[in-house]
C-alpha positions as CSV (number, residue, x, y, z in Angstrom):
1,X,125.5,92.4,178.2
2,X,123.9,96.1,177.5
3,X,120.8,96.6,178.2
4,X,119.5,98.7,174.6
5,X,116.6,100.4,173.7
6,X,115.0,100.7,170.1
7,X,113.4,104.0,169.3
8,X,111.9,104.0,166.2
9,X,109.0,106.0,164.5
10,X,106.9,104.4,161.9
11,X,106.2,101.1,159.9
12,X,109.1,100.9,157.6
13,X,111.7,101.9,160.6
14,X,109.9,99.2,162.9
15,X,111.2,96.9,160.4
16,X,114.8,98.1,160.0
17,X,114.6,98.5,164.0
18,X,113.5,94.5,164.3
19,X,116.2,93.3,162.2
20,X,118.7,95.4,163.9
21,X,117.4,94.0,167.1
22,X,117.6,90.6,166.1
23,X,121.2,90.7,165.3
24,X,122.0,92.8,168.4
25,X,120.4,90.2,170.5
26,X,122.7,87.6,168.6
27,X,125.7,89.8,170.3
28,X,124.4,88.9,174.1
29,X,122.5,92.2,174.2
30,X,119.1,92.7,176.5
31,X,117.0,94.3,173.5
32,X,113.5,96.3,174.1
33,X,111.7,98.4,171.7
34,X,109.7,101.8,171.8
35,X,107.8,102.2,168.4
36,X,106.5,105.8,168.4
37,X,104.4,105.4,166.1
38,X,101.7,101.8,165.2
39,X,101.3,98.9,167.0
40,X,105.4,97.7,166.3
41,X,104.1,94.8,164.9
42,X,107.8,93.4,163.5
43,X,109.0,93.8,166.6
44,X,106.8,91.7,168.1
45,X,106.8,88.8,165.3
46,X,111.0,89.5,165.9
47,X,110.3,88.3,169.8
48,X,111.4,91.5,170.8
49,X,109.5,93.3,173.9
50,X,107.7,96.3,174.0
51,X,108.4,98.8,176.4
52,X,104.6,98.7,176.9
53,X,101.2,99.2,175.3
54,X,101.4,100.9,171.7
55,X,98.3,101.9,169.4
56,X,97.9,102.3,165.5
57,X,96.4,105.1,164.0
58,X,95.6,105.3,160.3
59,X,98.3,107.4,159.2
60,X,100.9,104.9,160.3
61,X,103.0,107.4,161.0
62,X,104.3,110.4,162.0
63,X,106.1,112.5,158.7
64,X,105.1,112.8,155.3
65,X,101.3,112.4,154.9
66,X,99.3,114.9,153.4
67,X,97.1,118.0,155.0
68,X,94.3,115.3,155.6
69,X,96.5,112.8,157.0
70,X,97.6,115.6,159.2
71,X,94.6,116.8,160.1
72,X,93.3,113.1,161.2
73,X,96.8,112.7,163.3
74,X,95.5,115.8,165.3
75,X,91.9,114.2,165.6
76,X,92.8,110.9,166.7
77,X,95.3,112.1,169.8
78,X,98.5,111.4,167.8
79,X,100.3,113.9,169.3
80,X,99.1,113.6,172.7
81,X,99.8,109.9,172.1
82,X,103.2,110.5,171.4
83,X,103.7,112.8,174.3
84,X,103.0,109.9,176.5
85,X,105.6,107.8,174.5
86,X,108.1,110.3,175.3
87,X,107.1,110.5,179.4
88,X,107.5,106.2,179.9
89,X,110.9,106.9,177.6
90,X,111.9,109.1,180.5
91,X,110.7,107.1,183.5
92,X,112.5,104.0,182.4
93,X,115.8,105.9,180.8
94,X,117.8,104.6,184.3
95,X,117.7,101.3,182.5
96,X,118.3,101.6,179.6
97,X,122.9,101.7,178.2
98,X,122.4,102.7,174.7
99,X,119.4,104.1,172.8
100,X,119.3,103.1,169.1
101,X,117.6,105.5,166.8
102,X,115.9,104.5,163.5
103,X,114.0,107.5,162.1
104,X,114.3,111.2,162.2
105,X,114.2,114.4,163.8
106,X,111.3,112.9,166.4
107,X,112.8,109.8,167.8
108,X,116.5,111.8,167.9
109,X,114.9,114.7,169.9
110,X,113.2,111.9,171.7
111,X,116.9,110.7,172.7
112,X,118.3,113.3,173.5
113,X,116.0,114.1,176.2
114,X,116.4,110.5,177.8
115,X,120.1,111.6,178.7
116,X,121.2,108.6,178.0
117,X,123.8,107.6,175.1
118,X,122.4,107.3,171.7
119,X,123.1,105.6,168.4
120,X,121.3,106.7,165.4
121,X,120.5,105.1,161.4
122,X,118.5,107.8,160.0
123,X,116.8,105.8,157.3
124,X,114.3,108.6,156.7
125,X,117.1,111.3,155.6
126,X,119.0,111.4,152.3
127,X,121.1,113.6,150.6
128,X,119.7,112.3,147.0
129,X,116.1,114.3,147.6
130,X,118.0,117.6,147.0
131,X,122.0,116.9,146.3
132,X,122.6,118.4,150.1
133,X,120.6,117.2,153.3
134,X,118.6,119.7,155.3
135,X,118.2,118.5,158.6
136,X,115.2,120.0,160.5
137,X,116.0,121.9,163.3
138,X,117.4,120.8,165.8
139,X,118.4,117.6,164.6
140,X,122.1,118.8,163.1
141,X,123.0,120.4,166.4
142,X,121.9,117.3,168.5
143,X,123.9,114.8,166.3
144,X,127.0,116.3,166.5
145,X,126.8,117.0,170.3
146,X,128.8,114.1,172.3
147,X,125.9,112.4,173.3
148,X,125.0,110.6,170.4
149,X,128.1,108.4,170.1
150,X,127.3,107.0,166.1
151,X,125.6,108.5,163.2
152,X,124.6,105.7,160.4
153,X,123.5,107.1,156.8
154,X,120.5,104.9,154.1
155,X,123.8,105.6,151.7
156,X,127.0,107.0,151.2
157,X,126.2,110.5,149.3
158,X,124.2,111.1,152.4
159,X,127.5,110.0,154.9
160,X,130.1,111.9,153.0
161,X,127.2,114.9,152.9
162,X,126.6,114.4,156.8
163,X,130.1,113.9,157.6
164,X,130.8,117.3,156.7
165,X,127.7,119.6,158.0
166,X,128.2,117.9,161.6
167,X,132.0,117.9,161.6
168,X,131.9,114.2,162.6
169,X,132.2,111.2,161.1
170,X,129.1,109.6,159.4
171,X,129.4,105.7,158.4
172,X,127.4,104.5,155.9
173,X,126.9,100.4,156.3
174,X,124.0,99.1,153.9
175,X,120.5,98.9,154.9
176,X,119.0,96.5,156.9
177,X,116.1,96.3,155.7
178,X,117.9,94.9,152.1
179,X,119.1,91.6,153.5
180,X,115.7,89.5,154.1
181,X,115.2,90.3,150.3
182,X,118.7,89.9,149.8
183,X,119.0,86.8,150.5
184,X,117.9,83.5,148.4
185,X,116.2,81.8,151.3
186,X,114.7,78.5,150.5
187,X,112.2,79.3,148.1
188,X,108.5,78.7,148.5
189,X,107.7,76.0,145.6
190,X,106.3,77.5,143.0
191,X,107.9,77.0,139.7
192,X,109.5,79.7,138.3
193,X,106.9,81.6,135.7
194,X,107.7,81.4,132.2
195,X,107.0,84.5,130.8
196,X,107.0,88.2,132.3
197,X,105.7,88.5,135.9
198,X,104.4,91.9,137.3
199,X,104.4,91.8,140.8
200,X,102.2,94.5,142.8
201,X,102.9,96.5,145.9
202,X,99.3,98.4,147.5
203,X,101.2,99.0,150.8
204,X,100.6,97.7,154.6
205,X,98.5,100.7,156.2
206,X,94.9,100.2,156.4
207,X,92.7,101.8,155.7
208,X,94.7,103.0,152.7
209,X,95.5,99.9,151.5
210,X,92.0,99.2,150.3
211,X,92.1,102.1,148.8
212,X,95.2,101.4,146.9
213,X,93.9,98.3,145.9
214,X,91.6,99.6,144.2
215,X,93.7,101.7,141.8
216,X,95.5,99.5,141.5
217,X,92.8,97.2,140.3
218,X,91.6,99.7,138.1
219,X,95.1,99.6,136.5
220,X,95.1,96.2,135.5
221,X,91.7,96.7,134.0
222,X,93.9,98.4,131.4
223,X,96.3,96.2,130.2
224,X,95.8,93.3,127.3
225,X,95.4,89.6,128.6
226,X,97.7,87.8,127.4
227,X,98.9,84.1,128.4
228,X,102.7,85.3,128.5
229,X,102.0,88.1,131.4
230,X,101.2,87.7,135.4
231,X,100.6,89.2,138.1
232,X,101.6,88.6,142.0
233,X,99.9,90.8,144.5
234,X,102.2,90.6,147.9
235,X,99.2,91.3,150.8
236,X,100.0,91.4,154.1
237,X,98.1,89.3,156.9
238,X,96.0,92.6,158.3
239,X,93.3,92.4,155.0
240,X,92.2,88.8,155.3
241,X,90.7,86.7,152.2
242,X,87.1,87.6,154.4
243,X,87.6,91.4,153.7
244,X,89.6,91.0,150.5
245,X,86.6,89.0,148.8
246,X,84.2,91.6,149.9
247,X,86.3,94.8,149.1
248,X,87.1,93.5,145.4
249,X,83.2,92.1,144.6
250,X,83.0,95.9,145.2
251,X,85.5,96.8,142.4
252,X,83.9,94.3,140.0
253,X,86.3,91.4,140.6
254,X,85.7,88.2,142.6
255,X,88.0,85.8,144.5
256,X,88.4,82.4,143.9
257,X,91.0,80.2,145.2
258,X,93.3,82.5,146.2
259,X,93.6,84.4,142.9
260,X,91.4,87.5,141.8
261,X,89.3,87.6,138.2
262,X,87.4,90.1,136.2
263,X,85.8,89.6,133.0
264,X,88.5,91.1,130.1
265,X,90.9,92.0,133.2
266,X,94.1,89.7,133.9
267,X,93.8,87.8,136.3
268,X,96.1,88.4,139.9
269,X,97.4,85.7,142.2
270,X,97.1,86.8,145.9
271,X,100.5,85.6,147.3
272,X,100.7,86.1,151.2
273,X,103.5,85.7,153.6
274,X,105.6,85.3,150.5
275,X,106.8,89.6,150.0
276,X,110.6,88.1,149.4
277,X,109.3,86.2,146.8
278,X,107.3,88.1,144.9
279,X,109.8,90.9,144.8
280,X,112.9,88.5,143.9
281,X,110.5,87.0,141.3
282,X,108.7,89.7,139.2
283,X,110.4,91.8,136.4
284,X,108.4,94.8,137.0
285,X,107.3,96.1,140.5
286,X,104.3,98.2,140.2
287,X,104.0,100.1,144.0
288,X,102.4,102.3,146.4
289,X,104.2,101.6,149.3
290,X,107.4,103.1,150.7
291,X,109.9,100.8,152.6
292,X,109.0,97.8,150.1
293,X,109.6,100.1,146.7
294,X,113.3,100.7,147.8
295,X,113.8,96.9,148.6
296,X,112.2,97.1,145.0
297,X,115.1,99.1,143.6
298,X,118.0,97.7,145.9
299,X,116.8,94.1,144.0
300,X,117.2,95.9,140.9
301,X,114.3,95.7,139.4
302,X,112.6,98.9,137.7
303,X,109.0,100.2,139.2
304,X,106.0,102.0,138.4
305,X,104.4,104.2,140.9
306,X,100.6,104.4,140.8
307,X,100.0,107.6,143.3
308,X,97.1,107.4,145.5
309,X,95.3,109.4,147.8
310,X,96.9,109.2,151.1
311,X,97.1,110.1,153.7
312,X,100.9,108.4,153.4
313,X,101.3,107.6,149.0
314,X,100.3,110.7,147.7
315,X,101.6,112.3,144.4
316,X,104.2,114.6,146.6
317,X,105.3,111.1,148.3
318,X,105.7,109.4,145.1
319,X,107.4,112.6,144.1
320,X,109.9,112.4,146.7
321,X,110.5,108.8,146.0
322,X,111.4,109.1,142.7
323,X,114.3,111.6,143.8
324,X,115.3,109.2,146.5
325,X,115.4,105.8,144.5
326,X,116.2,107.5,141.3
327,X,115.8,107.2,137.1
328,X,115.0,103.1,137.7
329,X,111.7,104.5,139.2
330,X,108.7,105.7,137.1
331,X,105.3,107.7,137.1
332,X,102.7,108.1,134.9
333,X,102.1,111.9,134.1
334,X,99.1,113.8,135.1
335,X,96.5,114.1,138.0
336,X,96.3,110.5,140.0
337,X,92.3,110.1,139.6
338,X,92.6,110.8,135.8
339,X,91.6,108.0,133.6
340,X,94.3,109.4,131.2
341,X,97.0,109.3,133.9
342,X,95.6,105.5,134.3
343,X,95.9,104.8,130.4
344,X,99.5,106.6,130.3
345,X,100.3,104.1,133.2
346,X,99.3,101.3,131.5
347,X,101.2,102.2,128.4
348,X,104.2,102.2,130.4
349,X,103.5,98.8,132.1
350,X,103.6,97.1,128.6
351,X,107.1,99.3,127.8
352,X,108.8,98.2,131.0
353,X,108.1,94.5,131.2
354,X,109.4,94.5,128.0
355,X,112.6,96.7,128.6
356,X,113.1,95.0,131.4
357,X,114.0,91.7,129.8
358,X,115.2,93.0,126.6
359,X,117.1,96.8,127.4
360,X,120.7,96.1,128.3
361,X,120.6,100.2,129.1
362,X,118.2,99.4,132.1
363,X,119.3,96.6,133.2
364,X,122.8,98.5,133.9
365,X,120.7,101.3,135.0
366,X,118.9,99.5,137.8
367,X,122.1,97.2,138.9
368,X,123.8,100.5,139.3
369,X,121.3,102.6,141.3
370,X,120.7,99.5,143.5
371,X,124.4,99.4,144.9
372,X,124.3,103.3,144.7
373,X,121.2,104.2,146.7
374,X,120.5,101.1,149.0
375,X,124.0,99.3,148.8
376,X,124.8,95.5,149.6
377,X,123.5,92.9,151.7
378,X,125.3,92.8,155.2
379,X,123.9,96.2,156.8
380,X,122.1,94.6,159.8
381,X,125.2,92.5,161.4
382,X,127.6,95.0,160.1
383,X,125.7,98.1,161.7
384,X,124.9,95.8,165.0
385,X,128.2,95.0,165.1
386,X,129.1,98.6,165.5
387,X,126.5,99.5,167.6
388,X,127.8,96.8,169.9
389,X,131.4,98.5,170.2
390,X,129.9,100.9,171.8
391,X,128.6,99.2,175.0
392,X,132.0,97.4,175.3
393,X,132.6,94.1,176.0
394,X,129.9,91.6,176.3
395,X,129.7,90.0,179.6
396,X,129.6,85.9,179.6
């Protein structure tokens, strides 16, 4: 048994690092975690340990937020924060056999300072932003020293890409992240909805997830009402039915019973712990979220950005997305607080839902992206199985 510490640096690689963990404490292996940035939160609900205390901060993240959500990272002792991540990483670096990276250039650098060896899935890097990756410095020159014993790519453009610049081998072996949505499950009892279903997507970060909300909100207020269309808003646990009644009597709508009205608006069923379902189940995704649009896309379905404000969905982020997850993935033109950008977007709602059901082209499109960008189920006991090669044997 190896004793195997999870470095990760943000919400979305929290998750990929707790379903990595799970399957590498299936393989005998003594499993802790280091989030470096948030409170690791699927780490914990995973019954993996913390190596110690962690603290959220309202980016949720250290990377691409915008000057503002910069600016706050500085005011609220990010940095500092993550300083003293780095320091108990050292003091306890005797113990640990392997480290496993999920991130970027801050949880590698991280690693390489530990001393120890290191395995690394960089789910934030991918050669389809720009055709050919461009690591930050020094990330290239640490992955291809002997130290890091495994590089793991989000997709195999990026591996075949990496592969080269580093003059090592790069394996690309799905995502885990994919296979809880992936997979069928046991359903959750609801009958399947008989016409179109549009399921939304504000995001997990508060408190830009009220904020999202309420574009959101202000989206629907734009489309026809019609008996045939619905709406599934996936909410995590963190924005209770308390909070959520006051924030949308705010936006003009009121909350009743677990689903959310407004005078000429549809109407939108709150769905919580239920995310698998609404994604499996809707025929158009409308998002502002990040780790939860590309398990969007790798289901195949087709999605609709709605930009925000930030600090984390801005219009650059969405931006960025788009040339991640590729064509299946669409914007409104136009400035994000425009109420023509919110009538174009709406416009585009009604063409989708009904492409989506009816366009061969598309529905090609998105089975095709899905394999191409995310790939199939299987990543998180493929990937832990070759993570576990490296410690050798497991001891009975």
């Amino acid at each position: 048994m190896a004793r195997l510490l999870l470095l990760s640096n943000g919400h979305g690689e929290d998750l990929s690092g707790s379903l990595l963990g799970r399957r590498l404490q299936d393989l005998g292996h003594e499993v802790t975690a280091l989030p470096l940035a948030g409170l690791g939160q699927p780490y914990q609900q995973a019954g993996i340990p913390l190596l110690g205390s962690s603290h959220e901060f309202t980016t949720g993240g250290i990377g691409y937020t915008s000057l503002k959500g910069r600016l706050t990272e500085l005011i609220q002792g990010q940095l500092l924060y993550l300083l003293r991540r780095l320091i108990r990483l050292l003091r306890h670096s005797d113990n640990i056999d392997l480290i496993v990276v999920v991130g970027d250039v801050i949880p590698v650098i991280a690693a390489w300072l530990s001393r120890r060896p290191v395995a690394t899935y960089l789910v934030a890097y991918s050669s389809h932003y720009e055709g050919r990756l461009r690591l930050p410095w020094p990330c290239g020159q640490l992955l291809a020293s002997r130290r890091f014993r495994a590089v793991f790519s989000r997709d195999q453009l990026t591996a075949d890409d990496l592969s080269e610049q580093l003059k090592r081998k790069v394996s690309f072996l799905g995502n885990p992240f994919m296979d809880p949505v992936l997979d069928d499950g046991d359903g959750d009892g609801r009958a399947p909805a008989s016409g179109p279903v549009i399921g939304l997507l504000p995001g997990s970060r508060r408190p830009e997830l009220e904020h999202n909300l309420c574009r959101l909100f202000q989206l629907v207020e734009q489309l026809p009402v019609t008996a045939e269309l619905s709406f599934e808003l996936a909410l995590v646990s963190s924005l209770d039915d308390i909070e959520l009644a006051e924030l949308t009597r705010t936006a003009g709508w009121t909350l009743t019973a677990g689903c959310l009205h407004r005078n000429g608006a549809p109407s939108i069923q709150v769905r919580r712990q239920a995310f698998r379902r609404v994604l499996q189940n809707s025929d158009l995704i409308i998002g502002m979220a990040g780790t939860a649009v590309e398990q969007a896309v790798g289901l195949e379905k087709p999605v609709l950005q709605v930009a925000g404000d930030g600090p984390q969905f801005t219009a650059a982020f969405a931006e960025a997305q788009r040339r991640l997850l590729g064509p299946t993935v669409f914007c409104a033109p136009g400035e994000p607080d425009h109420p023509q950008t919110l009538a174009a977007a709406a416009d585009l709602v009604m063409e989708l839902v009904e492409r989506s059901r009816t366009d061969p082209d598309l529905q090609r499109q998105c089975r095709h992206e899905a394999q191409r960008r995310l790939g199939s189920s299987g990543g998180g006991p493929t990937m832990a199985a070759a993570i576990s090669a490296l410690c050798g044997p497991v001891k009975p």
